[in-house]
C-alpha positions as CSV (number, residue, x, y, z in Angstrom):
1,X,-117.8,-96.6,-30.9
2,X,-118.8,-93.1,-31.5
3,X,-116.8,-90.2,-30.7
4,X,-118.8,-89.0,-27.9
5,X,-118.9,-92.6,-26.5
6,X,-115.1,-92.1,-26.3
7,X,-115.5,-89.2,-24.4
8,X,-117.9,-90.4,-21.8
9,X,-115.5,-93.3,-21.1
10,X,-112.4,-91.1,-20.8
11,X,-114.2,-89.1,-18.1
12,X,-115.1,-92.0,-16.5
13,X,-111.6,-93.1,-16.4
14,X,-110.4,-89.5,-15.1
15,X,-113.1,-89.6,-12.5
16,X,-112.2,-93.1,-11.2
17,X,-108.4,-92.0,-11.6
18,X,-108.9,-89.0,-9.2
19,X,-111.5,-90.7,-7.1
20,X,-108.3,-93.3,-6.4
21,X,-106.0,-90.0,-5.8
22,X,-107.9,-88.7,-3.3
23,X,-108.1,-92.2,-1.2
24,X,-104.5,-92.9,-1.6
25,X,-104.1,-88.9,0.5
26,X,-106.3,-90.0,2.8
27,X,-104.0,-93.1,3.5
28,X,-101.7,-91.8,5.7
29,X,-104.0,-89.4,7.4
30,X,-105.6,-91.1,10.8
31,X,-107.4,-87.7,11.8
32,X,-108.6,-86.7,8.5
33,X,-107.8,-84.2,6.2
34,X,-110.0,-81.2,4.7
35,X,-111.1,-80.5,1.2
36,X,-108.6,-77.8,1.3
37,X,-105.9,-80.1,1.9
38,X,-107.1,-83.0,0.3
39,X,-106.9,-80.4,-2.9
40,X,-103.6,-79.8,-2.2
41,X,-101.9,-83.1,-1.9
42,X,-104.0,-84.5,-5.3
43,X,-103.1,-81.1,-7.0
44,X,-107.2,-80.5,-8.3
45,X,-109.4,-77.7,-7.7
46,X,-111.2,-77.7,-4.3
47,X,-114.8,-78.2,-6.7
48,X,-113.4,-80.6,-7.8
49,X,-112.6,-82.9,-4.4
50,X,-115.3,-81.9,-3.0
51,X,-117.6,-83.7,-5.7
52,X,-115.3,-86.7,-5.6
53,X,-115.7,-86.9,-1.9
54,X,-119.4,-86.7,-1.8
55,X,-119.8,-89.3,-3.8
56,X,-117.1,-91.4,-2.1
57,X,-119.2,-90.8,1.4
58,X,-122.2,-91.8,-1.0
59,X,-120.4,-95.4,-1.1
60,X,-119.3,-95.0,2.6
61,X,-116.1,-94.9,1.1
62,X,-114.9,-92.0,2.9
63,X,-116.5,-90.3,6.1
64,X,-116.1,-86.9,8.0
65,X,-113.8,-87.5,11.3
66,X,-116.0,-85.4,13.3
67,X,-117.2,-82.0,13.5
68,X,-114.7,-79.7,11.6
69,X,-112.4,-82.3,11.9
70,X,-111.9,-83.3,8.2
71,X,-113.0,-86.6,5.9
72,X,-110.9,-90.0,6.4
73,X,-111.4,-93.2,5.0
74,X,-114.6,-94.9,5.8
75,X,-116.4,-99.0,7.0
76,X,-116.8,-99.8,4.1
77,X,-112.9,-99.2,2.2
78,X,-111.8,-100.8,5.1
79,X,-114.3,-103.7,4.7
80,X,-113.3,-104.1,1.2
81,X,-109.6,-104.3,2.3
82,X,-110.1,-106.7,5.2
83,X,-112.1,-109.2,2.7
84,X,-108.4,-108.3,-0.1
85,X,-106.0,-109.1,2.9
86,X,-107.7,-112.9,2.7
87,X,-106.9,-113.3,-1.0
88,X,-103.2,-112.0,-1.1
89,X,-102.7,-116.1,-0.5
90,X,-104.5,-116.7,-3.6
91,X,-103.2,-113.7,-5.5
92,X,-99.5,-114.4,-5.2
93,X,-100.0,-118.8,-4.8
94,X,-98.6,-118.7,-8.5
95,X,-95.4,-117.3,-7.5
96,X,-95.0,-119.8,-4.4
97,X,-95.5,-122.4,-6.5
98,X,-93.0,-121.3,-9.3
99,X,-90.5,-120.6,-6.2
100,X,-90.7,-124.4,-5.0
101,X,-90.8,-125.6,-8.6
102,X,-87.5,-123.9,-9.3
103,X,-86.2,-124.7,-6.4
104,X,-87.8,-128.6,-4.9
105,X,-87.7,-127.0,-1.5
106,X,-90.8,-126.1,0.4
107,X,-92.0,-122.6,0.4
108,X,-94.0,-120.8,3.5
109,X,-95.9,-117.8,3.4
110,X,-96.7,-116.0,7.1
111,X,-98.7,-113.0,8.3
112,X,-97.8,-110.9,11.0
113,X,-100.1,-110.4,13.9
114,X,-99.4,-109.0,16.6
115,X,-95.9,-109.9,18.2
116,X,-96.3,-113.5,16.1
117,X,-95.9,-114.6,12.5
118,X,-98.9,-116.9,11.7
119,X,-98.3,-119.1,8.7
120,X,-101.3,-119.1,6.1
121,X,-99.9,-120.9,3.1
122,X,-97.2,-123.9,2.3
123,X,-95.9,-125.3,-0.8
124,X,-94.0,-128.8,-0.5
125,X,-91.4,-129.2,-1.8
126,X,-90.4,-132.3,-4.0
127,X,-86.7,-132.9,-2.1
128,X,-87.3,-136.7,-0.2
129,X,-86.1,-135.0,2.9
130,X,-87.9,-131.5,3.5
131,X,-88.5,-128.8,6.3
132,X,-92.6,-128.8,6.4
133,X,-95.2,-126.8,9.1
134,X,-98.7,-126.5,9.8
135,X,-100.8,-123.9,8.5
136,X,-101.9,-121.9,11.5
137,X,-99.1,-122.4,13.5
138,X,-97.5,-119.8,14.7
139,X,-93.6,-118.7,15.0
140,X,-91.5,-115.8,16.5
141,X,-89.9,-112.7,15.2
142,X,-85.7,-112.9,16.4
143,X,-85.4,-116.0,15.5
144,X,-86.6,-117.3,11.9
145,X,-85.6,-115.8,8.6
146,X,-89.4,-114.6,7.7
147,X,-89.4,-113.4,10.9
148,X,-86.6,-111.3,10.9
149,X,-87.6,-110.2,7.3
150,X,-90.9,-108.5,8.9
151,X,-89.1,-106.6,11.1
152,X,-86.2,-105.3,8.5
153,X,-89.3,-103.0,7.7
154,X,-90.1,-101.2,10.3
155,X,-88.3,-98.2,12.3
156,X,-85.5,-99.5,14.6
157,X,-88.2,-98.3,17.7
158,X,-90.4,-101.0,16.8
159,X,-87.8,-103.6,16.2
160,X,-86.5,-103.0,19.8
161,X,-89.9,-102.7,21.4
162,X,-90.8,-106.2,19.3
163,X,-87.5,-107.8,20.0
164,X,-87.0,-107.4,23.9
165,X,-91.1,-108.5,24.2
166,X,-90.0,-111.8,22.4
167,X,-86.8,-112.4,24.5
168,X,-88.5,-111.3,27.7
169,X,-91.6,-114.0,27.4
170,X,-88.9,-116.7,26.3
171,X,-86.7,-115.7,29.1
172,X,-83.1,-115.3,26.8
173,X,-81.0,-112.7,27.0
174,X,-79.3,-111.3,23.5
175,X,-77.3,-108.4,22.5
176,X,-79.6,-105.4,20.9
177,X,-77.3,-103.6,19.3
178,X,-76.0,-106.8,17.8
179,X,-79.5,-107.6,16.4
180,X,-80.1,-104.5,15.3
181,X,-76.7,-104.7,13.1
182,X,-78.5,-107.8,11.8
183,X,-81.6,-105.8,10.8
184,X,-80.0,-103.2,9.1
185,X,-78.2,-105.7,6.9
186,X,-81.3,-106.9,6.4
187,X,-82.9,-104.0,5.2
188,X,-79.4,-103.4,2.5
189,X,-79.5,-106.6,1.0
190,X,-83.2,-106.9,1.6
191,X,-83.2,-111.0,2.5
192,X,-82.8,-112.4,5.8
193,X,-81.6,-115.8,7.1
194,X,-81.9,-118.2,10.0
195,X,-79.3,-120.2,10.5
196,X,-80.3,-123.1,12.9
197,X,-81.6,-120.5,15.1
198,X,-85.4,-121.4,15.5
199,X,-85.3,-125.6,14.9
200,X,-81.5,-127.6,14.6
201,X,-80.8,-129.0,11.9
202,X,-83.4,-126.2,9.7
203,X,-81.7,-123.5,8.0
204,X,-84.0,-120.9,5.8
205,X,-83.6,-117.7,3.7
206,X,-86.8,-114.8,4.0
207,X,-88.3,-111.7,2.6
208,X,-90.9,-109.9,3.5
209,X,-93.4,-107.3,2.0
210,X,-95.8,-105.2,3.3
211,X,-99.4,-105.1,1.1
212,X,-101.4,-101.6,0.6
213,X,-103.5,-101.8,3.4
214,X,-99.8,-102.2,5.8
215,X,-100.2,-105.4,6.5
216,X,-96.9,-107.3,6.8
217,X,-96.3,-110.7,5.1
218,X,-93.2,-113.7,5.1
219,X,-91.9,-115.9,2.8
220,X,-89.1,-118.0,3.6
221,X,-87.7,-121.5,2.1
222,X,-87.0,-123.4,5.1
223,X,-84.0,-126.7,4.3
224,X,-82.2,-128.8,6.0
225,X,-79.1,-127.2,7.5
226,X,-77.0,-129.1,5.2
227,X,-78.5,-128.5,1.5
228,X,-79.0,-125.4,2.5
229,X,-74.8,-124.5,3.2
230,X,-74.6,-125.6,-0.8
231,X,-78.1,-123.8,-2.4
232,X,-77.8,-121.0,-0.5
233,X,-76.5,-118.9,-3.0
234,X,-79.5,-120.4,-5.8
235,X,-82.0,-119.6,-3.2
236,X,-81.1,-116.2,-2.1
237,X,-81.5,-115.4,-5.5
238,X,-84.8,-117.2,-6.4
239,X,-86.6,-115.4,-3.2
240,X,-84.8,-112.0,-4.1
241,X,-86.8,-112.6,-7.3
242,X,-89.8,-113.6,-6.0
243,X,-90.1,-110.2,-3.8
244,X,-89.6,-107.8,-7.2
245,X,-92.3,-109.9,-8.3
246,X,-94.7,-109.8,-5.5
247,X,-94.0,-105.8,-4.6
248,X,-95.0,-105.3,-8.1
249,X,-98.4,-107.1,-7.5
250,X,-99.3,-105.8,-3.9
251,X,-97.7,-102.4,-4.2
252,X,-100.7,-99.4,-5.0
């Protein structure tokens, strides 16, 4: 390779580098941003963003918010993130499988939607007598370990507004400020349990992640109340693994 072939693919590095700088401002920003501030956050010359972004509109990539109002992401980033969100599954599958190998017991991975968790991956476990679901079927927040695990990362606003919805459609009455105790622990040791709370006789230990796009994902190893009293220390440190090692694939 030539030395100005070198150079050419440098630049193009640089340029897709700062092209990925510029969407990763525009993240957080549901009104849009302008050039000027768009410059400042990705410390680059205003030029220089304002290239980057008409090519990004080019691709649809980015578009204006409205007159004056600034440039947010566009269709098409968000089309390219909706068809991503259907492989996270596939892309961390692998680690689910390692997770149940290690440990014989079945391993669930649930979405959140809504005010429900909708599971969208199992792995069985080898153990004669297991905890196994459905795929598509659908559990609450308060009461299951993933569950729980899904709300340890949001603001304490959301978990109340989640929490009382919940208890309100299945007519119980619990302490908040107890659950929220529960939460915060949650979010310090970052694992959550369920303790026979949604199904007798099924214990389970959770984490939860959240991918780039904010979309909030459970796994959890649901047992049988009584293994689970003497693995629960092996588990709670398999799925603690398993979330370094799925935060370092979805994080960006």
């Amino acid at each position: 390779m030539s030395e100005a072939d070198i150079a050419e693919a440098r630049n193009g590095i640089q340029v897709i580098a700062r092209a990925a700088s510029v969407l990763r401002a525009l993240k957080g920003s549901q009104t849009g941003m302008s050039l000027g501030q768009i410059a400042e956050r990705v410390d680059l010359p205003r030029s220089t963003v304002q290239r980057i972004v008409g090519a990004l509109q080019a691709e649809r990539l980015v578009i204006a918010s409205g007159a004056g109002a600034g440039i947010r992401l566009g269709p098409e980033l968000h089309s390219l993130a909706e068809s991503a969100h259907y492989n996270i599954a596939e892309t961390i599958r692998p680690l689910l499988q390692d997770l149940s190998r290690n440990t014989g017991e079945t391993v669930d991975l649930s979405i959140l939607r809504g005010n429900i968790l909708i599971f969208i991956d199992q792995i069985t476990g080898t153990q004669r007598l297991r905890a196994v679901s459905s795929v598509g079927e659908t559990f609450p927040l308060t009461t299951t370990a993933n569950g729980k695990a899904c709300l340890a990362l949001m603001d304490n606003d959301a978990v109340e507004r989640l929490a009382r919805g919940e208890w309100a459609r299945a007519s119980v009455e619990r302490n908040m400020s107890n659950f929220l105790e529960e939460i915060a622990q949650i979010r310090r040791e970052g694992v959550a349990f369920d303790l026979d709370e949604h199904t007798p006789g099924i214990s389970a230990v959770g984490i939860a992640f959240k991918d780039w796009k904010g979309d909030f994902y459970g796994v959890s190893i649901p047992t049988p109340s009584a293994r689970f009293k003497e693995g629960e220390a092996t588990l709670t440190a398999a799925i603690l693994k398993l979330r370094c090692n799925v935060e370092a694939l979805t994080s960006g």
